[in-house]
C-alpha positions as CSV (number, residue, x, y, z in Angstrom):
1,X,-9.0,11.5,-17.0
2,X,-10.9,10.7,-13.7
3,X,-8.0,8.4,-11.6
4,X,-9.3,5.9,-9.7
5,X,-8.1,3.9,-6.4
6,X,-5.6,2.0,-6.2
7,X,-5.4,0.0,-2.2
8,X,-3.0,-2.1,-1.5
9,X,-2.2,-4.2,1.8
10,X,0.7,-4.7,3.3
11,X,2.2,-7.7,4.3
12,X,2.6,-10.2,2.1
13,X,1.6,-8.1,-0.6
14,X,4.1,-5.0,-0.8
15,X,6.6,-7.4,1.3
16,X,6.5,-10.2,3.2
17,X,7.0,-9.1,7.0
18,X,4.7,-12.5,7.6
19,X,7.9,-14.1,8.7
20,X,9.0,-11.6,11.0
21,X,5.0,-11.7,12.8
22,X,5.5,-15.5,12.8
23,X,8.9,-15.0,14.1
24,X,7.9,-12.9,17.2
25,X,4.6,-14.9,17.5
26,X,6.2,-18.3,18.1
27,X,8.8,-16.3,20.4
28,X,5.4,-15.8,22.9
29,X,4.0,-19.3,22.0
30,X,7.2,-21.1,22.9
31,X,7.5,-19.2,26.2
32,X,3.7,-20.7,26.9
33,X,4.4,-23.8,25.4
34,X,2.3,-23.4,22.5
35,X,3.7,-25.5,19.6
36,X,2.8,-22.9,16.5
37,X,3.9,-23.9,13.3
38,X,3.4,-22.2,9.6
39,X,0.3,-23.7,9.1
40,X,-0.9,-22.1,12.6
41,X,0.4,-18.5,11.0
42,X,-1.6,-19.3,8.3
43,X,-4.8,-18.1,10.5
44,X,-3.2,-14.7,11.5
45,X,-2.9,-13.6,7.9
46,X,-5.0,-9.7,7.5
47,X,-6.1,-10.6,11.8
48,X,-5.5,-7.8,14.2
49,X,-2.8,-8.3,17.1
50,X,-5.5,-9.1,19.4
51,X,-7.2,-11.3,17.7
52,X,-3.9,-13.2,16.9
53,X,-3.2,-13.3,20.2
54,X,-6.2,-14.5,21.3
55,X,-6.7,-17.4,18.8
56,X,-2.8,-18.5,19.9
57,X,-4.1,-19.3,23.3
58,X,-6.4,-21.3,21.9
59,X,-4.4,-23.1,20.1
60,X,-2.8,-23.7,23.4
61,X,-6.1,-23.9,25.8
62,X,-4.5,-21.1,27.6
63,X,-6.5,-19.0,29.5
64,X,-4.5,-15.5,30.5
65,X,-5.4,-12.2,32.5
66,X,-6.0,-9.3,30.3
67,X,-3.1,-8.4,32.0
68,X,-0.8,-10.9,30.9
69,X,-2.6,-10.3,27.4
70,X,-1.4,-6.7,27.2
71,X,2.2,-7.6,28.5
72,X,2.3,-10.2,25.6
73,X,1.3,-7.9,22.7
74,X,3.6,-5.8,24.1
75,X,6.5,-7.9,23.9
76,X,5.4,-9.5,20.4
77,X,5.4,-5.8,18.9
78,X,8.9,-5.2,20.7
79,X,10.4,-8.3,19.0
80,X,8.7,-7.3,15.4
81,X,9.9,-4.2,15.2
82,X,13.5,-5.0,16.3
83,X,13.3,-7.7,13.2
84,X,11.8,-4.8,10.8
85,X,14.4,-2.2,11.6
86,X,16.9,-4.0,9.6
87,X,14.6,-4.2,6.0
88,X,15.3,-2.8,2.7
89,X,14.9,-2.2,-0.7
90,X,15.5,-6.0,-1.6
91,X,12.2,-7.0,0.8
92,X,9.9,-5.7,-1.3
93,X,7.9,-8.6,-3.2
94,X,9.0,-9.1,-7.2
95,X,7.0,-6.7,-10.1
96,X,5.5,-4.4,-7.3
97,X,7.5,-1.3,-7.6
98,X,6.8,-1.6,-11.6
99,X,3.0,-1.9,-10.7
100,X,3.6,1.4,-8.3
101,X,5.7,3.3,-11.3
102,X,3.3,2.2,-13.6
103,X,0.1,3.8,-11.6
104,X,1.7,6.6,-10.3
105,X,3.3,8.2,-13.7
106,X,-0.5,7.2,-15.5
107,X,-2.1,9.8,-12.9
108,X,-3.6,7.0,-10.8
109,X,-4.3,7.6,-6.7
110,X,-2.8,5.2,-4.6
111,X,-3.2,3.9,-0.9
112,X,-2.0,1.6,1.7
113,X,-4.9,-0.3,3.4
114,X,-3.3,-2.1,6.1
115,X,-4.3,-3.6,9.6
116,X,-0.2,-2.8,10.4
117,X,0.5,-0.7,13.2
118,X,4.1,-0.2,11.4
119,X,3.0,0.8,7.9
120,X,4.8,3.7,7.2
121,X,8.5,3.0,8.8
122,X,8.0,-0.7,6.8
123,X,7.3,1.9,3.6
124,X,9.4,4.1,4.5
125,X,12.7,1.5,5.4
126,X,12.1,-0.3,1.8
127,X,12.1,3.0,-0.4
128,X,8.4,3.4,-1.2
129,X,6.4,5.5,0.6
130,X,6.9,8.4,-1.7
131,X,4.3,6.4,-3.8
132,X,1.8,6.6,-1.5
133,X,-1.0,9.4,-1.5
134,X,-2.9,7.8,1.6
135,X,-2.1,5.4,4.5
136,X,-4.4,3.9,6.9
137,X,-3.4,1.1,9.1
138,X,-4.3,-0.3,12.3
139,X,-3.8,3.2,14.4
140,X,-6.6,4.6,12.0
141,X,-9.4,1.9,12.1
142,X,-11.8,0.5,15.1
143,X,-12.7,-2.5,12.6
144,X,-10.4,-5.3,11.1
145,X,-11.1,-6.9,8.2
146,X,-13.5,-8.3,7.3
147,X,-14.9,-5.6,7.4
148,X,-14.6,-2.6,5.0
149,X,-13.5,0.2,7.3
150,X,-9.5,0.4,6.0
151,X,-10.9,0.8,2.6
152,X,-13.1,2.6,2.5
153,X,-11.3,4.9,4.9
154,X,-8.6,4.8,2.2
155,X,-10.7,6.0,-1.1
156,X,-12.6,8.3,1.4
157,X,-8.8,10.2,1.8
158,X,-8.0,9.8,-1.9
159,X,-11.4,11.4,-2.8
160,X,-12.1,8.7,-5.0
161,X,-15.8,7.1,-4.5
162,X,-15.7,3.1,-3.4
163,X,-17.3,1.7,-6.9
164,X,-13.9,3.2,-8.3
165,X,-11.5,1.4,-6.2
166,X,-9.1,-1.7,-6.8
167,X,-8.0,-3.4,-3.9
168,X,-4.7,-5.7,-3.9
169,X,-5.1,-8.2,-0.9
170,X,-3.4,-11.8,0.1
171,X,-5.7,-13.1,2.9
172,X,-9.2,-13.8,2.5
173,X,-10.5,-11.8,5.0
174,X,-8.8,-8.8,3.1
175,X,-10.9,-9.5,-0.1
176,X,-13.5,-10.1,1.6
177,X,-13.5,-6.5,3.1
178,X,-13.1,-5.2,-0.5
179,X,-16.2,-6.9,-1.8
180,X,-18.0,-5.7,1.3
181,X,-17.0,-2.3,0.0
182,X,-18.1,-2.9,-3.7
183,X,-14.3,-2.2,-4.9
184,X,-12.9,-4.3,-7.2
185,X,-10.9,-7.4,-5.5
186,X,-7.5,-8.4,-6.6
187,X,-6.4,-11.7,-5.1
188,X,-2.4,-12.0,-4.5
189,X,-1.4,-15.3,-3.8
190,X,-2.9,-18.9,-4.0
191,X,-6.3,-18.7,-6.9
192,X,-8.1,-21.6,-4.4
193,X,-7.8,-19.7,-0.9
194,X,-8.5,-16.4,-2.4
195,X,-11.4,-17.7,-4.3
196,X,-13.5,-14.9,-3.5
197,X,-11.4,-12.4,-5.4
198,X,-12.1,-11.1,-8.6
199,X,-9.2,-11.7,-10.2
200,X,-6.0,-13.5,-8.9
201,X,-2.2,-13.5,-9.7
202,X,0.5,-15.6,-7.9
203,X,2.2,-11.9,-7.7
204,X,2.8,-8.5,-8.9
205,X,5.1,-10.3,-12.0
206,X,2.0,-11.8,-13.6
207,X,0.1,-8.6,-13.8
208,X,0.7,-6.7,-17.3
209,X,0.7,-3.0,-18.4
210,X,-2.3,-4.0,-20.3
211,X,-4.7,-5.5,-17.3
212,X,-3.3,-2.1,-15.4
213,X,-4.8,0.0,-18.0
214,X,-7.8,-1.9,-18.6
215,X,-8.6,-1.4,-14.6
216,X,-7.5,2.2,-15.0
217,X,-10.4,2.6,-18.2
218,X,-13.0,0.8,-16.2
């Protein structure tokens, strides 16, 4: 049996650290008064921390020094990771860890594509890093999504070619990136915003042993 590829991203698809980004996010906002709500976090989803940052301001019509830039991303990363120390097993999103089990004991390869800077200690705090063959997050990559870098950086490390990858993603740019890379896209989340995907499922609870192996035969 040849195994394929199996990426998935991070937040919001393994677990949902969005609300501790928003959390430490509106934290720096507030400070500038910024008013960010949900909706405004909706634009951060699969962005890098400088882009965030930088599209924040805007919301604001702040202008900063790069200085003040760096001290803010800074700060913002302090406050995430004091909100992420405390996760566990019960963060992880519904029907992934079956998905994971499911892979792993058919002889599949699997990787973490993420633009996180705190991939493995969010893996590692919520029990599943030993499913992982691969990870490469935000320390690894020059390029954010859109683009395909983090992929194809992934199936590169798995030894898997790119037109045998599936990629799991909940922000557009993220499926974006795996079309760019010729993998096969796998919208998590709402059908309408992820459009471009493939195929789409609310969440890992929808997706059967059955569509599993039918990606694995491909």
């Amino acid at each position: 049996m040849n195994p394929k590829a199996f990426i998935f991203d991070l937040d919001g698809v393994i677990v949902d650290t969005a609300k501790y980004h928003y959390l430490a996010w509106q934290k720096i906002a507030n400070r500038l008064g910024i008013d960010f709500t949900h909706e405004h976090n909706e634009l951060l989803k699969g962005v890098s921390r400088i882009r965030s940052l930088d599209i924040i301001l805007g919301l604001g019509n702040v202008e900063a020094s790069q200085e003040d830039k760096d001290k803010w991303l800074v700060e913002k990363n302090e406050d995430y990771l004091n909100y992420i120390v405390n996760m566990k097993e019960d963060e992880i999103l519904p029907g992934v860890v079956r998905v994971l089990q499911y892979l792993k004991d058919n002889g599949q390869k699997i990787a973490l594509g993420s633009a996180s800077k705190n991939a493995r200690p969010i893996l590692e705090k919520v029990g599943v890093l030993h499913f992982f063959d691969a990870i490469v997050d935000g320390n690894d990559v020059t390029n954010a999504k859109p683009d395909p870098e983090v992929f194809l950086r992934a199936a590169q490390l798995l030894g898997i070619p790119a037109d045998k990858s599936i990629v799991f993603e909940d922000a557009v740019a993220g499926i974006q990136a795996a079309n760019a890379a010729k993998m096969v896209s796998i919208g998590i989340g709402d059908a309408t915003t992820l459009n471009e995907a493939q195929y789409n499922f609310n969440d890992f609870t929808e997706i059967n042993t059955d569509f599993l192996q039918t990606l694995v035969n491909k």
